[in-house]
C-alpha positions, 0 to 999 in steps of 0.5 A: 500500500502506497502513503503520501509522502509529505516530507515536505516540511522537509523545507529547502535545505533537505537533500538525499543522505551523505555519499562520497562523491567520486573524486573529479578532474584537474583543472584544465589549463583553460580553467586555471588561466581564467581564475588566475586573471579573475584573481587579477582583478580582485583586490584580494589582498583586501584585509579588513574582512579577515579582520572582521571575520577574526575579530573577538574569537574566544574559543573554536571548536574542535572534533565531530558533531554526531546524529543519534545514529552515529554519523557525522553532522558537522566536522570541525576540521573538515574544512582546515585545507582552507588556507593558503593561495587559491588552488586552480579547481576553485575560483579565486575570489570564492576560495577568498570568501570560504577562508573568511566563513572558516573562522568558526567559533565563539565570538564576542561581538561587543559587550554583552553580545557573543555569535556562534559560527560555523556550528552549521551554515547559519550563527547564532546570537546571544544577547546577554539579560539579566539573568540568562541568555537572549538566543538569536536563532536555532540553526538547522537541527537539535544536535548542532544547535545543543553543541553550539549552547553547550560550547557557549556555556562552557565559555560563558558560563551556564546561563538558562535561555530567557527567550528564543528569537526566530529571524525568520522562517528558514529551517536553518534558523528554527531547525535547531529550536529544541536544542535549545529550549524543551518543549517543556522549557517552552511554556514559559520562556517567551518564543517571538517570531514575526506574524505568519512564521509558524504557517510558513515555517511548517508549510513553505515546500509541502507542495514540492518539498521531495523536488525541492530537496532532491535540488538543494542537494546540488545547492549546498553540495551536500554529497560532495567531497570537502576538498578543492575539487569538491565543496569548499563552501555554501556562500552563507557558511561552511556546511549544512547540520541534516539531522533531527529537525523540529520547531516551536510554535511562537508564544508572542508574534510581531505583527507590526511594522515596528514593535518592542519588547523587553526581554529580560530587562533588555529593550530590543525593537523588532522590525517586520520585514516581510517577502523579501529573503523570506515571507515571513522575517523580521531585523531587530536593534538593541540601542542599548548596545548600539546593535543592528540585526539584519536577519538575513536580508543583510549577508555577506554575499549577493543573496537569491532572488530565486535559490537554484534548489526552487523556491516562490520567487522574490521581490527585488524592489521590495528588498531594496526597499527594506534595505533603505528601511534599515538605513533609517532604522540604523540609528547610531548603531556602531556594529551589525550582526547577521544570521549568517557570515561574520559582523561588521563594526562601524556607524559608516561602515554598516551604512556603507554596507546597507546602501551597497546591498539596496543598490545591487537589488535594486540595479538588478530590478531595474536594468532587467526590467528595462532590458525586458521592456526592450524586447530582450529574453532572460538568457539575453539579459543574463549574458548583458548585465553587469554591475556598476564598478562602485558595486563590483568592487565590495566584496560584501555584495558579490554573488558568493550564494546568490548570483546576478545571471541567475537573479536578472532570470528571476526577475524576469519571471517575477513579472513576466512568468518562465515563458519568453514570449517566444512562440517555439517556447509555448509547447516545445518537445520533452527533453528526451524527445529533443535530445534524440531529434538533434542527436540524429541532426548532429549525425548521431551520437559519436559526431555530437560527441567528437564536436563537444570534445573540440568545444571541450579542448577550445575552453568552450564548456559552456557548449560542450554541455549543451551539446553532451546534455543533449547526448545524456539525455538521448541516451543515459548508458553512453559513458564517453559522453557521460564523462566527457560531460562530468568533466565539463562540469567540472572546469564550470564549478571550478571557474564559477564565483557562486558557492551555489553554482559550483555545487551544483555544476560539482554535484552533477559531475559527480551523479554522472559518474557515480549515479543519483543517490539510491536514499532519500530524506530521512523522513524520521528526522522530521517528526518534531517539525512535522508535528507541527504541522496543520493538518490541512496543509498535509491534506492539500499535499496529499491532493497533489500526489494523487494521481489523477490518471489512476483516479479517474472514474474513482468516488471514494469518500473516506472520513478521517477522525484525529482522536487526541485534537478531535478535529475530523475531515471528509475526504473525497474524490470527485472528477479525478480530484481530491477535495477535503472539508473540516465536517462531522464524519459523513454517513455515506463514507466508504471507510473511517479512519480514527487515528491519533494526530502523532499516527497520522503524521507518522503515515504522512512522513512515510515511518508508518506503513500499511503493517503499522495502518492495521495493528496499531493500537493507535488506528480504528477503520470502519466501513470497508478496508479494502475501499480505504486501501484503494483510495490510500494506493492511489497516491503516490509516494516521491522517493527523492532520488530521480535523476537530474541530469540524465533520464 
């Protein structure tokens, strides 16, 4: 009996379970002339950053953070090859900005405010009370998050948490919340978030968690080697903490544009910043120690207006917007602190900064849009724009986790949707279909083969994998093209700026020799967060994974009754479409299922199967099993594990 899988809450940092990949090629000498002219044209001797990213360093970490099963989350000492001169497999100016996020470690930021980085990819903030801690966010899992705390006490003395703050509604931020505060703990420490966090918390990637999840792994290298020809860095920190994941619902919410609160005898204001990084995200100020948070609107590095794993695309203009809204907001502020990367001390300085950010998103809206309204389409417009010299120039705003070709082709879809215009675009054949049709044009595999080895051999890899994508596609087996088009992956990660381009490009030279990971997301690992969970929003997933062509002709009623939070539901199938309503159990049901909501989320997240359907205590089903089995068959269960670049 097949369940709906929705680990979807999975979010956009879930990915397919660890594998070494196979070790990639040299750069070739094409690739290692064109990062040594980039390193040309880079001040990359610049100092203040390394100065910025060591400043205040108390003590760093050392060893190995563990999952319950075992396996390594976090390696301290993973990344120490990080040092030195650029080698030639990573673009120079990358290398550069990995170096800075390597200065991991308990940091003093000023009087009464320490950050913890490089426990995970995100930091997080302490603001020290009067009695205990003021925690800024919980990084991704439990156990990275419980370490970070544990290293912070055992410097700092063990102080309880007196509240927990999410910035905002990336798992990366409130993975980690119960490793900080039980649940128990929870009733009575304040938990603020900004008005929405819970709804988007739990439900941002429902709908297309499993792809979602199967691409971040390309984003953030997840299954990469940590060397230099593999993952080196993810733009926003070191390396991601897959393990337990949960959350904790907010006891107080920021609904206004600008709010305060006392926490702790300490004033902190809090400033609603919703729809840009994320729909539901908040910066803070403590004027009392002249501290500006900018969450994560504010990072060091270029951001996504549309992140490579997938996402709800982003407002540029209303980013630059909250980017002059922190201007004024910046008071007299004398140091920021983001939620991910290092602070920056200064008035002017953090001025400097907010302004060069507002004006990166804001050139890029504006110059796609008028290149848009110029008839341009977003690979043209791509390939054109470029930053201002003024803006070109700060390092702080470069494409190290967002990238500018890749926001200019956001902002395109932002207003005008995927579709350029073009009509050959409007119903084009499927990838395989077109492979094959100019496979045949180009006089069969071997020729296209032989023509992309010259593109390959001239330096010109961006056609030789045009060409050898359409040769995969067309035939999977065929290893020449297979390695061939590994290995122009290869110099393209290795020339690429964007920690999230390079993954990617790395991740895909990898699958091609090695194959699509044969596990996917450990559902289990989910439980806590899922738990939180409406339970609508895991009916309208398992909509989407009906399948309609199976579902065709079917009229099944089922009645679903939650025992423990006594809500009930009617289920229906109607024109190959599943409908839910909150109602009474319906008389005419084919069956009901009686479950507690802890059952229920369990078959959902995939860790309770049909065995478990029918001998637990926890499920009662009456009417007739054999119609509920056939309406559970027909929705399907994602495994996370297709293949990307080849079919």
């Amino acid at each position: 009996m097949k369940t709906m899988t929705v680990i979807a809450a999975v979010l956009a940092l879930a990915g397919c379970s660890r594998e070494t990949a196979a070790p990639s090629g040299d750069a070739s000498a094409t690739t290692a002339q064109a990062n040594a002219q980039f390193a040309q044209a880079l001040p990359l001797d610049e100092a203040q950053g390394f100065e910025d990213a060591k400043r205040g360093l108390i003590a760093r970490p050392e060893g190995k953070i563990l999952a319950v099963d075992g396996s390594v989350l976090i390696d301290f000492d993973a990344f120490k090859f990080v040092d030195g001169a650029a080698p030639p497999t990573v673009n120079p100016s990358l290398w550069r900005h990995a170096k800075l996020n390597a200065q991991i470690g308990l940091f003093k930021v000023v009087d009464g405010v320490y950050q913890l980085r490089g426990f995970d990819m995100g930091n997080i903030t302490l603001i020290e009370g009067k009695t205990g801690w003021i925690v800024v966010d919980a990084l991704t899992c439990r156990e990275t998050a419980s370490a970070a705390m544990a290293f912070a006490r055992k410097h700092l003395g063990d102080k309880p948490v007196t509240a927990l703050l999410f910035s905002h509604s990336h798992i990366d931020h409130f993975g980690g919340a119960l490793g900080v505060l039980t649940a128990e703990q929870a009733r009575t420490v304040p938990v603020i978030a900004s008005a929405g966090f819970m709804e988007e918390a739990t439900s941002e990637n429902v709908m297309v968690g499993t792809a979602m999840g199967r691409r971040s792994a390309y984003q953030f290298g997840k299954n990469l080697e940590r060397s230099p020809k593999g993952l080196v860095d993810t733009g926003l920190g070191k390396a991601v903490g897959y393990g337990s994941f949960g959350v904790l619902a907010p006891t107080d919410l920021i609904t206004q544009p600008t709010e305060e609160r006392v926490l702790d005898g300490v004033r902190v204001v809090f400033h609603n910043v919703p729809g840009a990084e994320a729909p539901a995200e908040m910066t803070f100020s403590v004027p009392s120690l002249k501290v500006y948070g900018g969450a994560e609107n504010l990072a060091q590095t270029m951001h996504n207006l549309l992140p490579v794993r997938g996402a709800k695309v982003r407002d540029a203009l209303r980013w630059a917007a909250y980017m002059q809204g922190a201007l004024d907001q910046l008071g007299d502020a004398e140091v920021y602190v983001g939620q991910h990367n290092w602070p920056v001390w200064g008035h002017d300085r953090i001025a400097d900064f907010i302004t060069k950010h507002r004006d990166v998103y804001k050139y890029t809206h504006d110059q796609t849009v008028r290149l848009v309204n110029a008839g341009l389409t977003p690979a043209e417009i791509a390939d054109q724009i470029r930053l201002p010299k003024s803006l070109q120039g700060h390092f702080g705003a470069r494409g190290y986790y967002g990238d500018l070709r890749h926001n200019v082709k956001a902002v395109y879809q932002f207003y005008l949707g995927a579709y350029d215009g073009n009509p050959a675009h409007l119903d084009p054949l499927p990838p395989v279909d077109v492979a094959k049709r100019y496979v045949a044009l180009a006089g069969g595999a071997d020729k296209a083969v032989a023509a992309a080895q010259t593109a390959f051999d001239q330096g010109d890899y961006r056609w030789a994998a045009e060409l050898l994508n359409h040769v995969v596609f067309a035939d999977a087996g065929n290893k020449a093209a297979r390695e061939l088009l590994a290995r122009a992956y290869d110099q393209l990660g290795y020339v690429a700026e964007a920690s999230t381009w390079r993954n990617s490009y790395l991740t895909a030279a990898a699958e091609l020799r090695g194959g699509a990971p044969k596990q996917g997301v450990n559902r289990a690992a989910f439980l806590d967060m899922l738990a939180q969970t409406p339970i609508e929003r895991f009916l309208e997933a398992m909509a989407a994974g009906l399948n309609g062509p199976a579902a065709e002709g079917k009229d099944f009623k089922i009645n679903l009754v939650l025992t423990d939070t006594k809500e009930s539901y009617v289920l229906w199938i109607e024109n190959a479409v599943l409908h839910h309503r909150r109602a009474e159990p319906a008389a005419d049901a084919n069956a009901t299922l009686t479950l507690t909501q802890a059952f229920f989320v369990r078959m959902m997240a995939g860790t309770a199967g049909a065995k478990d359907l029918l001998l637990s205590d926890d499920v009662k089903v009456s009417g007739s099993k054999i119609d509920l089995g056939r309406f559970l068959s027909l929705m399907d269960k994602a495994t996370g594990t297709f293949p990307i670049v080849s079919r």
